[in-house]
MARSERO-495836 format. One line per 5 residues: number of its first residue (from 1); their letters; for each residue z, y, x of C-alpha. Coordinates in nm, 4 decimals. Layout:
# MARSERO-495836
NUM	a	Z/Y/X ~ ...
//
This chain:
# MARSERO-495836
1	xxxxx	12.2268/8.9919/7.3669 ~ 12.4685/9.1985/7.5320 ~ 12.6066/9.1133/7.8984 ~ 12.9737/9.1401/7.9142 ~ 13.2672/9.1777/7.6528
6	xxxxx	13.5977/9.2952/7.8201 ~ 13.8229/9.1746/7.5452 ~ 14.2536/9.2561/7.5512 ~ 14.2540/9.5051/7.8338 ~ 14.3951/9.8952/7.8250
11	xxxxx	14.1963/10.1777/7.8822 ~ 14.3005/10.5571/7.9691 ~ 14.1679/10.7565/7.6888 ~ 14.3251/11.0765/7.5311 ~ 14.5158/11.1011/7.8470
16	xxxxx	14.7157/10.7712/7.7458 ~ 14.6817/10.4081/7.8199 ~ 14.5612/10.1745/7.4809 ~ 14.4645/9.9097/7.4199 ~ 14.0757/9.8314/7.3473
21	xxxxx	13.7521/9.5763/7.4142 ~ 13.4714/9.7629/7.5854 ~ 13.0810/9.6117/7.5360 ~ 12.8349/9.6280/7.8404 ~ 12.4934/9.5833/7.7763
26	xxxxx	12.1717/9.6423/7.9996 ~ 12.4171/9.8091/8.2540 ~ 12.5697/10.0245/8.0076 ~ 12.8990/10.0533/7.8663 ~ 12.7546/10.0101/7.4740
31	xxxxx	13.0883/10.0741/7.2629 ~ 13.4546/10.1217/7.3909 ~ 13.6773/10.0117/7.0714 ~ 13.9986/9.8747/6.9490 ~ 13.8583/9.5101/6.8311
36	xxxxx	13.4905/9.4162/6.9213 ~ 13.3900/9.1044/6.7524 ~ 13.0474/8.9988/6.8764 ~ 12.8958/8.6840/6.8294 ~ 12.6478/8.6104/7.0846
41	xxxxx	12.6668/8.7434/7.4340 ~ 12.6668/8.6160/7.8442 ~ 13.0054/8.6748/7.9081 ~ 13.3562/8.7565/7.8058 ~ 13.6226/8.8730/8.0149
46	xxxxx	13.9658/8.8261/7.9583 ~ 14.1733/9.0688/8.1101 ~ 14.4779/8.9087/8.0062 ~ 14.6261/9.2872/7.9386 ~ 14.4845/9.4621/8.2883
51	xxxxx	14.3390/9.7776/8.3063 ~ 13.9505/9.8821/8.3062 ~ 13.9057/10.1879/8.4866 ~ 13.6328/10.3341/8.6508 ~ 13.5292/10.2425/8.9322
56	xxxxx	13.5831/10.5021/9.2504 ~ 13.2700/10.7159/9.3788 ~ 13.3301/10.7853/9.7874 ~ 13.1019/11.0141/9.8909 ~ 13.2365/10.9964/10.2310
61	xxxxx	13.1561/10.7038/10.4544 ~ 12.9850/10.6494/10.7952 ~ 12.8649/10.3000/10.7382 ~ 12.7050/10.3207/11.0885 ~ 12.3837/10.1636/11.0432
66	xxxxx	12.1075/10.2030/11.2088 ~ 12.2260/10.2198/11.5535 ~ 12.6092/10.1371/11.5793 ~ 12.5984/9.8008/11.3482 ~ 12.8388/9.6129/11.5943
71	xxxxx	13.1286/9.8420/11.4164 ~ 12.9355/9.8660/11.0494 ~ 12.6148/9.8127/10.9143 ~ 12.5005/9.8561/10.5379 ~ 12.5888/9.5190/10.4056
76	xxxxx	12.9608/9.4844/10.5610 ~ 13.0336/9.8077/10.4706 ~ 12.9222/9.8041/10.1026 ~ 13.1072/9.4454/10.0804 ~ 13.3823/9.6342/10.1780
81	xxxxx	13.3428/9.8874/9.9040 ~ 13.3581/9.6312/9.6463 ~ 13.6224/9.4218/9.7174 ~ 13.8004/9.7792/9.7451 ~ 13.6776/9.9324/9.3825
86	xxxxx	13.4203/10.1570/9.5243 ~ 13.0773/10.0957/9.3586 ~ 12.9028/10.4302/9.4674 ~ 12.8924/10.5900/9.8708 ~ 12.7274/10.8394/10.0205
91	xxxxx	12.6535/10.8167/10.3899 ~ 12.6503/11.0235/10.6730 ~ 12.4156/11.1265/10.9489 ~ 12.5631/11.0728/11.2640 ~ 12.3705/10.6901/11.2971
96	xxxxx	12.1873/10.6457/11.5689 ~ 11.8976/10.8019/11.5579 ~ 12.1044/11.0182/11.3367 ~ 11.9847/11.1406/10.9987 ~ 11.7738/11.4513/11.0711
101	xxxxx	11.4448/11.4369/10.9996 ~ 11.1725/11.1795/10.7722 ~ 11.1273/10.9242/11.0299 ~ 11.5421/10.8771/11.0591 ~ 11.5786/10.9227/10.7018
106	xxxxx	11.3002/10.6570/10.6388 ~ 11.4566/10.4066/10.8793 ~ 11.8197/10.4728/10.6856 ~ 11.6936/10.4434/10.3374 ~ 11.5559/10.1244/10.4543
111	xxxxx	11.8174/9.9837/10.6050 ~ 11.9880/10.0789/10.2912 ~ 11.7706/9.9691/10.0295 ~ 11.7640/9.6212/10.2079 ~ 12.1368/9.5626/10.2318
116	xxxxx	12.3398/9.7464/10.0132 ~ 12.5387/9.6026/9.7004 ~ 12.6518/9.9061/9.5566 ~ 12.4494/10.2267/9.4769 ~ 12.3967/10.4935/9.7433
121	xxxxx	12.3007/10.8540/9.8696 ~ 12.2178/10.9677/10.2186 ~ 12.3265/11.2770/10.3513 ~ 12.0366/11.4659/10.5524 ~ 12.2181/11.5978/10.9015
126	xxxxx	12.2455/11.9290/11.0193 ~ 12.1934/12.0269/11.4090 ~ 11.8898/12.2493/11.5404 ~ 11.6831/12.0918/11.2526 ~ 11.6168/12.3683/11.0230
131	xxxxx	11.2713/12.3518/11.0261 ~ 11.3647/11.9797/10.9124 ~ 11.5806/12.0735/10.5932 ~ 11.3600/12.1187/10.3617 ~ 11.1400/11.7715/10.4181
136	xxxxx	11.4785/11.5937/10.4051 ~ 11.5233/11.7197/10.0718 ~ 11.2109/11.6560/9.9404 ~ 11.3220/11.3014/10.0285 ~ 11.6168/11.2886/9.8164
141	xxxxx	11.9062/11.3662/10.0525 ~ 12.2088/11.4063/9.8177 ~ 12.3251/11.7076/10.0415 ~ 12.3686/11.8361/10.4148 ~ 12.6366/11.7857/10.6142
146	xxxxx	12.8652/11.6713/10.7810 ~ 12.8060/11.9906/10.9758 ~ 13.0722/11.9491/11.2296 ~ 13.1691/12.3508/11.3614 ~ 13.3138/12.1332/11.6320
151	xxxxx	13.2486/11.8489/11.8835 ~ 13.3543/11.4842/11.6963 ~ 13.1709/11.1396/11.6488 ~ 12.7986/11.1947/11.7456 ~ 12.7795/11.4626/11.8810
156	xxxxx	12.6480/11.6835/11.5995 ~ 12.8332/11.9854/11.6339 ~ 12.6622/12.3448/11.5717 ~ 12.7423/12.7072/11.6592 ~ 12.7956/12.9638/11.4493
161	xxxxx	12.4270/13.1117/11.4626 ~ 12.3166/12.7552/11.3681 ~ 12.5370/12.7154/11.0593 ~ 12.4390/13.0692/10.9721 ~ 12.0738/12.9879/10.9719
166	xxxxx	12.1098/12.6365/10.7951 ~ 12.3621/12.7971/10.5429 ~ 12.0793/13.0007/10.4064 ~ 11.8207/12.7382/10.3499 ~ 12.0640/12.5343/10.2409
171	xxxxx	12.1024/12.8301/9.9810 ~ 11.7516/12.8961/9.8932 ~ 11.7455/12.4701/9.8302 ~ 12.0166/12.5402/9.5719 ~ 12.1908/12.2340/9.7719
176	xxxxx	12.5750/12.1708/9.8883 ~ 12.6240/12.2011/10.2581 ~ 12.9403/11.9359/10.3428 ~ 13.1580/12.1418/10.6206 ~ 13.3302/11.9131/10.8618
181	xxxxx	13.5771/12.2777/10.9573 ~ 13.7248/12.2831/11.3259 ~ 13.6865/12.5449/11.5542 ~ 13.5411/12.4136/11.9048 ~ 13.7388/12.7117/12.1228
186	xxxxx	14.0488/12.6152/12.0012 ~ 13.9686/12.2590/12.0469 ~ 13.8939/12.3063/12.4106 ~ 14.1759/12.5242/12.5164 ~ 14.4005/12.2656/12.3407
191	xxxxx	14.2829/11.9859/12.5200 ~ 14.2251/12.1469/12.8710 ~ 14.6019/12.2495/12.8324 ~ 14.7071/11.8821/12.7131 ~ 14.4406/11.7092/12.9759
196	xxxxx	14.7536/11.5495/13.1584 ~ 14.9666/11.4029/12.8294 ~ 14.8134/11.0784/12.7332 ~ 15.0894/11.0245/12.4592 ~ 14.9169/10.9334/12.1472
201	xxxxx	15.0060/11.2699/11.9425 ~ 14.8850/11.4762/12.1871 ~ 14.5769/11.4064/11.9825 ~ 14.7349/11.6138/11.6912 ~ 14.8799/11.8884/11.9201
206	xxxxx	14.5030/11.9486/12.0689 ~ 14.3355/12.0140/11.7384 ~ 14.6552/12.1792/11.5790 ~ 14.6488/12.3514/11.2201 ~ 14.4997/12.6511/11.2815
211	xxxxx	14.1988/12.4901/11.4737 ~ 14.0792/12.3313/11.1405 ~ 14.1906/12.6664/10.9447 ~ 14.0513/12.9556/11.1644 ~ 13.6852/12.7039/11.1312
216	xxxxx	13.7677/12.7275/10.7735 ~ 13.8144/13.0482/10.6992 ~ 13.4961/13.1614/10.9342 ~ 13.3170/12.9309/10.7187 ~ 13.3861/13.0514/10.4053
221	xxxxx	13.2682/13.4271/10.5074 ~ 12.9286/13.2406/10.6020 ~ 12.9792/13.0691/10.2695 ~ 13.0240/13.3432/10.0854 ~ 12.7534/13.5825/10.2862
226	xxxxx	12.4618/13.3640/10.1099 ~ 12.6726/13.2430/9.8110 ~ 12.5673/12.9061/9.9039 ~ 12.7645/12.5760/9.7411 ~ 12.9954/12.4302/10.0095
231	xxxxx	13.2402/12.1059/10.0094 ~ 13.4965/12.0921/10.2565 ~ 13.5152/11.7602/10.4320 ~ 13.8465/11.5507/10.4812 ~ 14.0699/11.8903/10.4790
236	xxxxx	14.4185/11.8120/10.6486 ~ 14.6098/12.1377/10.6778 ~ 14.8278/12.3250/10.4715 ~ 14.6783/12.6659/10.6042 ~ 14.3537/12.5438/10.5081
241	xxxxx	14.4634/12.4466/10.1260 ~ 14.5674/12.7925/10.1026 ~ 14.2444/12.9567/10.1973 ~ 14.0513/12.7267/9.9518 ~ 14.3172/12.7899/9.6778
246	xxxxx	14.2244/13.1303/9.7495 ~ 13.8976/13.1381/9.7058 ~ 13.9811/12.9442/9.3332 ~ 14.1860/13.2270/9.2585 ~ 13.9081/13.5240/9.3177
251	xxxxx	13.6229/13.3085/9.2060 ~ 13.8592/13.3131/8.8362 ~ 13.9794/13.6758/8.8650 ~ 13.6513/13.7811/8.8528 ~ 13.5822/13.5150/8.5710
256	xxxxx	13.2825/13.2608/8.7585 ~ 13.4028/12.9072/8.8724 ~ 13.4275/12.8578/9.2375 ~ 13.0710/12.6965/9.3757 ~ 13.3336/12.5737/9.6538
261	xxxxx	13.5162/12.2531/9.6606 ~ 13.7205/11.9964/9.8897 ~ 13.8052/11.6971/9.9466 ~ 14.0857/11.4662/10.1480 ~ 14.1136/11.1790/10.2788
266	xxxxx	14.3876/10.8783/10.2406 ~ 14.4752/10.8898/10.6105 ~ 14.5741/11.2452/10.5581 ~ 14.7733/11.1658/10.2371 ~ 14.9386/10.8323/10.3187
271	xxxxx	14.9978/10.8332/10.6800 ~ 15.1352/11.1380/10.9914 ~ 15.2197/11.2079/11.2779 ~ 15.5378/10.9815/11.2550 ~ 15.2504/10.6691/11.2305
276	xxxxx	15.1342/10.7701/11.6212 ~ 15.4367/10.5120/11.7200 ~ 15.3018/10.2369/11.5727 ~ 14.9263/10.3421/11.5670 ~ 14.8632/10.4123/11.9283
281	xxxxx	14.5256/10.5645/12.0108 ~ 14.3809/10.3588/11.6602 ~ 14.5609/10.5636/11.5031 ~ 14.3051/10.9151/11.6588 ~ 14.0691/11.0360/11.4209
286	xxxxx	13.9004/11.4131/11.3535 ~ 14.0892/11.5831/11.1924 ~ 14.3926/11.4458/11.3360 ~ 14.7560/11.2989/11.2067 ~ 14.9518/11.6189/11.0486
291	xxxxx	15.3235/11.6058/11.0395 ~ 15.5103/11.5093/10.6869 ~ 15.5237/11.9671/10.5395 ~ 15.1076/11.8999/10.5606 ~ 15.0968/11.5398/10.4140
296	xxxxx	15.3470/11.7026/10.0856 ~ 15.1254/12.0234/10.0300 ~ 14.8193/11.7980/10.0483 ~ 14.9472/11.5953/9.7570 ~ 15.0380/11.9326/9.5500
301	xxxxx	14.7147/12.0522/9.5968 ~ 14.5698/11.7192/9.4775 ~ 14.7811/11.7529/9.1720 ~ 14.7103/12.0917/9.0831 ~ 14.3226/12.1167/9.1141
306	xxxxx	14.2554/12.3123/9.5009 ~ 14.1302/11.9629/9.6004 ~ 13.8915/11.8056/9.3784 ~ 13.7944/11.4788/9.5552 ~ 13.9493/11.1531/9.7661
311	xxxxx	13.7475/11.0274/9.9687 ~ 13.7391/10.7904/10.2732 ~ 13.6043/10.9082/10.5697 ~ 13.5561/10.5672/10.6058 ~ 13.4696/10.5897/11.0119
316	xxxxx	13.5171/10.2225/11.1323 ~ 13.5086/10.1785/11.5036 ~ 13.5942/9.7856/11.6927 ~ 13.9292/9.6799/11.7655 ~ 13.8230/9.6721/12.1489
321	xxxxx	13.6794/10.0426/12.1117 ~ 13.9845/10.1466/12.0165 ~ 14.1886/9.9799/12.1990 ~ 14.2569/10.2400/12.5187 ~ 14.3949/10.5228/12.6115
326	xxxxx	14.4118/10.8074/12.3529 ~ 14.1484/11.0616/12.5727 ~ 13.9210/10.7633/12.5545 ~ 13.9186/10.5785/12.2278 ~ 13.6672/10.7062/11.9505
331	xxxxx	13.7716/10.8718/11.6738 ~ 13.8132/10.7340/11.2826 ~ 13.9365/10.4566/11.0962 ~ 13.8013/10.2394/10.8205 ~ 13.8782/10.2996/10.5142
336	xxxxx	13.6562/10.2625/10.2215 ~ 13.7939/9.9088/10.1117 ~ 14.1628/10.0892/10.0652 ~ 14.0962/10.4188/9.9231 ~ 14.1425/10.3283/9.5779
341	xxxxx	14.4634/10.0369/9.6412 ~ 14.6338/10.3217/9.7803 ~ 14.5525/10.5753/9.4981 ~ 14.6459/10.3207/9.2615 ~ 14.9490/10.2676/9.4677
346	xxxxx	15.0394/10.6425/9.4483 ~ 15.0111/10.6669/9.0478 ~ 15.2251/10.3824/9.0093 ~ 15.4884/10.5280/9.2503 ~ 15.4142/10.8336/9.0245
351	xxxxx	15.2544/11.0570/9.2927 ~ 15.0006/11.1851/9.0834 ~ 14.8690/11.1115/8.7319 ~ 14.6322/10.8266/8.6581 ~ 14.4038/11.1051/8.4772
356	xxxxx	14.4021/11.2416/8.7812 ~ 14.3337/10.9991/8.9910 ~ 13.9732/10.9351/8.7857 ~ 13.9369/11.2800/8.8461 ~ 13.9252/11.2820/9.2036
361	xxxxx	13.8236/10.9499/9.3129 ~ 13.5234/10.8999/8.9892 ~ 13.4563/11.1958/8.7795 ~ 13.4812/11.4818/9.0131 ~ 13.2717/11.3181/9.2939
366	xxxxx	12.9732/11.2513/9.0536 ~ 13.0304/11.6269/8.9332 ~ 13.0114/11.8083/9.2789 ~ 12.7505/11.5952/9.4292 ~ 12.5085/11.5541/9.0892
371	xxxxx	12.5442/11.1937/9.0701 ~ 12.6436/11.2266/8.7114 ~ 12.2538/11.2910/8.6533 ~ 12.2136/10.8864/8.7227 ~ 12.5143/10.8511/8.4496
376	xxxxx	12.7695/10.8012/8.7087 ~ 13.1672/10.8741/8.6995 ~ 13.2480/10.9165/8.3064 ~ 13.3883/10.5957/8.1297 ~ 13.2259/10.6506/7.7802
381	xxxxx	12.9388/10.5089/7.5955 ~ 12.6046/10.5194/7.7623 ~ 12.7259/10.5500/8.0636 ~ 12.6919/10.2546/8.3433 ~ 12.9363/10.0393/8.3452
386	xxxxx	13.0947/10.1230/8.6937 ~ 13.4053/9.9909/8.6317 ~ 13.7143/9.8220/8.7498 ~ 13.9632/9.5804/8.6242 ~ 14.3280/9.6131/8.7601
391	xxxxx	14.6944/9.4700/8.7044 ~ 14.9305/9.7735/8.7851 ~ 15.1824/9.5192/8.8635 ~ 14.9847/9.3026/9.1206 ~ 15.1086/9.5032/9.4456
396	xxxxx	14.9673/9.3267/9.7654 ~ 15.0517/9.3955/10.1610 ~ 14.7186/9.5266/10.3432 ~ 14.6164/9.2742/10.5831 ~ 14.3456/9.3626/10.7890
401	xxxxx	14.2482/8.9537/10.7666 ~ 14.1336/8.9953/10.3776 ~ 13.9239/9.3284/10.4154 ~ 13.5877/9.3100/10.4759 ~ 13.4644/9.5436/10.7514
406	xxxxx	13.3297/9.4470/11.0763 ~ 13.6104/9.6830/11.2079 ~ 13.8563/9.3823/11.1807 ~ 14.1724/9.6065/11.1552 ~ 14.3135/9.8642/10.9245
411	xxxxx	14.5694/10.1568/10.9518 ~ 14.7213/10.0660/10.6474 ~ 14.8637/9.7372/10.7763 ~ 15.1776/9.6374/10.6403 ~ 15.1309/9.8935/10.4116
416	xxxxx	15.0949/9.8236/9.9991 ~ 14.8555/9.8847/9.7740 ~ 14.7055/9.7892/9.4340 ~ 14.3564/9.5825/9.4689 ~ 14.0816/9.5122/9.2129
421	xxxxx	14.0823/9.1987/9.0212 ~ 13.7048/9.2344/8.9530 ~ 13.4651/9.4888/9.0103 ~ 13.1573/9.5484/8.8064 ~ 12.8457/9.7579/8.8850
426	xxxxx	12.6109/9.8880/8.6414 ~ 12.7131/9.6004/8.4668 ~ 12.7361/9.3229/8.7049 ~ 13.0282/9.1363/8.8165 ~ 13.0242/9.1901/9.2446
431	xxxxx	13.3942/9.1175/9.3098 ~ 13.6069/8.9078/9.1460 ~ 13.8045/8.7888/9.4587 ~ 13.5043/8.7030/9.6232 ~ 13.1677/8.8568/9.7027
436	xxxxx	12.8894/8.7981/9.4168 ~ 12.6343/9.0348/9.4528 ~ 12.3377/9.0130/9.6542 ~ 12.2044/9.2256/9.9559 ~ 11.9938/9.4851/9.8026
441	xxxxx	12.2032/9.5099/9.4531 ~ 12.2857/9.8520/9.5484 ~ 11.9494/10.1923/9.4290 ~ 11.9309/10.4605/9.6172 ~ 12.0216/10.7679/9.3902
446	xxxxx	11.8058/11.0769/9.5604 ~ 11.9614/11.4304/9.5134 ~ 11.7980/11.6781/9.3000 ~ 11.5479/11.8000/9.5195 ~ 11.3402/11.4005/9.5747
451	xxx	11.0008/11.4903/9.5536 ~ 10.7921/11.1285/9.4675 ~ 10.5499/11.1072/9.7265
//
């Protein structure tokens, strides 16, 4: 008997909304047609004309568990991601202890595993480890990173010997290494020569443009010395989108597609350095508010393919952690539970294409990071029925009161966006205004390299 009919809604297919029933059966999405008559099944779902969409894939969260849970922990954090349209993260290593070797990994995974609603991948962390690398991917770490070129949340950062040494086992793994691109000289001179301004976007002026684009470009000669696969974390400057559009353009010159990709995050897109005002020091994350040119060439490059993924950086700190001077507070914001409102926000206010906005928050995710292998990110028969359902027309304030992470506050407040009505993973209905799934709901999906021990 199958589980769930989704009968009058519209689907994108063909690269136009139409109308259509979709069939879900043992997790699957079974058949995706105009009329679906079925006589016996669990469930039907009216969706009274809404869309079904799939559901958003972000591979960039710090849900902060083990170690930090009084600002996240796995089950907060993946509530968030549901009630926000996210039914697939991927978590990064700067926990405490953070992610860089088996015992860290084990206590993560377990964490995870117990907790979770939605489906998840660790990250395996890169410091002086390298010895560690390849047991963490024998344990199914999705990829390595962040490697932070330059101090930020945890400590992690590495010198340039270090990322040259991981950079080639990360090579001879055939795995991505995640680049979190600032350059730690610059960052230092810029904030010994601001040490006296405590206005809020002095934050921006000490890790300026070319601080994340001179780490970017250094990178990519390591990159390209061991022709490894490199994504390029939360990228923020306009400098920087030229470099990586770039590389594109050489990698198709000489007729090969480009083993390096990027992502941004909303922050970047949606808010700048005219939000310090109201933001204050919550408003200070790594890499920092950019002024309105950056924000504009960000969105181009969205549209036109340098960037392939949107993803949160979803980096949730306490409202009394934040709350302090800008030198002092920590840096990120939360984010995971309004990544896709605002994306669905920005293709209604026709900022990008809706095609395109699967792209980069769904299909291109599961591409670059090789969750498609678990059937992940394509809305088409046989594939799990991560999906969505939304009303283009319901547009809601963001109130930090209805989200869902321990943070208890959002950037985004006062701000619009476009929420789910229901989201469904692999199948299952875990938001449909409130919470339905159960801690644990969520597998772990191991990269390519799990070895079953």
């Amino acid at each position: 008997m199958p589980d769930i009919l989704i009968k009058n809604t519209k689907i994108f297919f063909n690269n136009y909304l139409q109308p259509a029933d979709v069939l879900i059966d043992d997790g699957k999405i079974t058949r995706i047609a105009k009329e679906i008559d079925v006589q016996r099944l669990n469930q039907t779902i009216d969706a009274k004309g809404s869309l079904t969409l799939p559901a958003g894939i972000d591979v960039h969260v710090h849900f902060r568990d083990p170690g930090l849970t009084q600002k996240e922990d796995w089950y907060t954090g993946s509530c968030s991601a549901a009630a926000g349209g996210i039914t697939t993260v991927i978590d990064h290593p700067n926990t405490i202890p953070p992610t860089v070797d088996r015992k860290s990994f084990r206590e993560k995974l377990r964490m995870a595993n117990r907790n979770s609603i939605v489906d998840f991948g660790i990250y395996g962390g890169v410091t002086g480890n390298i010895e560690k690398l390849w047991e963490l991917w024998d344990l199914g770490v999705t990829a390595f990173g962040e490697i932070f070129m330059a101090e930020s949340t945890g400590a992690l950062n590495v010198d340039d010997k270090c990322l040259d040494e991981a950079l080639a086992v990360i090579k001879q793994l055939d795995a991505i290494a995640c680049i979190h691109a600032e350059d730690d000289k610059i960052r230092l001179e810029c904030e010994a020569y601001l040490k006296n301004d405590m206005s809020p976007d002095s934050h921006s002026r000490a890790r300026p443009n070319h601080c994340e684009a001179f780490a970017v470009e250094r990178a990519l000669e390591l990159v390209n010395k061991h022709k490894v696969k490199a994504h390029f974390c939360h990228v923020s400057a306009a400098e920087s989108v030229g470099l990586l559009r770039r590389e594109r353009y050489i990698a198709g010159k000489n007729g090969v597609s480009s083993s390096i990709t990027s992502e941004v995050a909303p922050h970047h897109l949606f808010l700048s350095t005219k939000d310090w005002g109201r933001l204050g020091s919550f408003g200070r994350m790594n890499p920092p508010l950019r002024d309105r040119r950056n924000v504009q060439a960000l969105m181009n490059s969205l549209n036109d393919g340098t960037i392939d993924v949107v993803s949160s950086d979803h980096a949730p700190h306490t409202e009394t952690e934040k709350d302090t001077d800008i030198k002092s507070a920590p840096s990120g914001v939360p984010g995971v539970e309004t990544l896709m409102p605002l994306m669905l926000l920005a293709v209604k206010r026709n900022l990008l294409p809706l095609g395109r906005m699967i792209d980069v928050t769904s299909r291109n995710p599961a591409r670059v990071f090789g969750l498609d292998r678990f059937l992940k990110g394509v809305f088409a028969e046989g594939y799990d029925a991560d999906l969505i359902i939304v009303d283009p027309s319901d547009v809601r304030e963001i109130k930090a009161d209805n989200l869902h992470s321990k943070a208890g506050w959002t950037p985004y407040e006062g701000m619009e966006g476009i929420f789910p009505q229901i989201t469904i993973s692999k199948g299952e209905v875990i938001w449909d205004g409130e919470l339905t799934a159960s801690r644990g709901q969520g597998n772990f999906l191991p990269g390519k390299g799990f070895v079953l021990e």
